[in-house]
N, C-alpha and C positions, 0 to 999 in steps of 0.2 A: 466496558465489556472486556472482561479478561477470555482470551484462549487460552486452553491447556497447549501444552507440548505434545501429550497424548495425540489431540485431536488433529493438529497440523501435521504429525506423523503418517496417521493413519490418513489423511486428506491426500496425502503425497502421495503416498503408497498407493491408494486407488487410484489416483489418476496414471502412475504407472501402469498399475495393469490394465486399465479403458485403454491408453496410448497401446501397450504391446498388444490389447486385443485386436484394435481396431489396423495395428500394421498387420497381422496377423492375417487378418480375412482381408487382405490387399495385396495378400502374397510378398509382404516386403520380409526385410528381416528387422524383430523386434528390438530395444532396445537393452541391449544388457548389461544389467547391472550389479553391481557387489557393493561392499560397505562404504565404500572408499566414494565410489560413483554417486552412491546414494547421498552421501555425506555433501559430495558437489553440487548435485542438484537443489540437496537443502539450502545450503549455503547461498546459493545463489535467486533461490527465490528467497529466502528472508532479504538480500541485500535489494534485488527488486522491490520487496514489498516495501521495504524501509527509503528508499530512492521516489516512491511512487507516492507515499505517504509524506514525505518532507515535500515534494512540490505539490502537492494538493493544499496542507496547511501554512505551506508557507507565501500563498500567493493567493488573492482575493478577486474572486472569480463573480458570487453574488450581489444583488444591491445592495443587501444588509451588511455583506463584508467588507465593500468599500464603503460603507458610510460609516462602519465600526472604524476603517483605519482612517478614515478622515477627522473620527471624533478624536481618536486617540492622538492625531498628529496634532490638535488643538491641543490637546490636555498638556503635552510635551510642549508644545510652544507656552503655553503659561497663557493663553489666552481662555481660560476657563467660563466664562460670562459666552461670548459666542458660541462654545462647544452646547452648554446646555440649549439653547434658542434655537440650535439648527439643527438639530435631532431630532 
């Protein structure tokens, strides 16, 4: 599943303005931002997102994904006869 650029754009963008509405009727002062700022915010949630996405597939959390990397450690070991049996 591909996202546009468009839509992570606009995804941000509202969430700024939900966050300034919400500091708003809190009587704080809202968050303000220009191109520059905007530009940070992006920036850094893509690197979150990309941070958050490398340790979720890089680490096996389900049964099936420890038994996937247990099969796979067999196939590398070259003991290929007991990978298929204990599957």
């Amino acid at each position: 599943m591909k996202i546009s650029k468009a839509t992570i754009v606009r995804t941000i963008v509202l969430a700024l303005v939900l966050i300034n509405m919400v500091l708003q009727s809190m009587g704080k002062s809202p968050i303000q931002y220009d191109e520059s700022g905007i530009a940070n915010i992006i920036g850094t949630l893509i690197s979150l997102g990309a941070i958050g996405a490398s340790w979720w597939y890089n680490n096996s959390f389900s049964d099936a994904a420890k038994k996937a990397d247990a099969f796979m450690q067999m196939l590398k070991d070259g003991d290929e006869t007991d990978a298929e049996t204990d599957v």
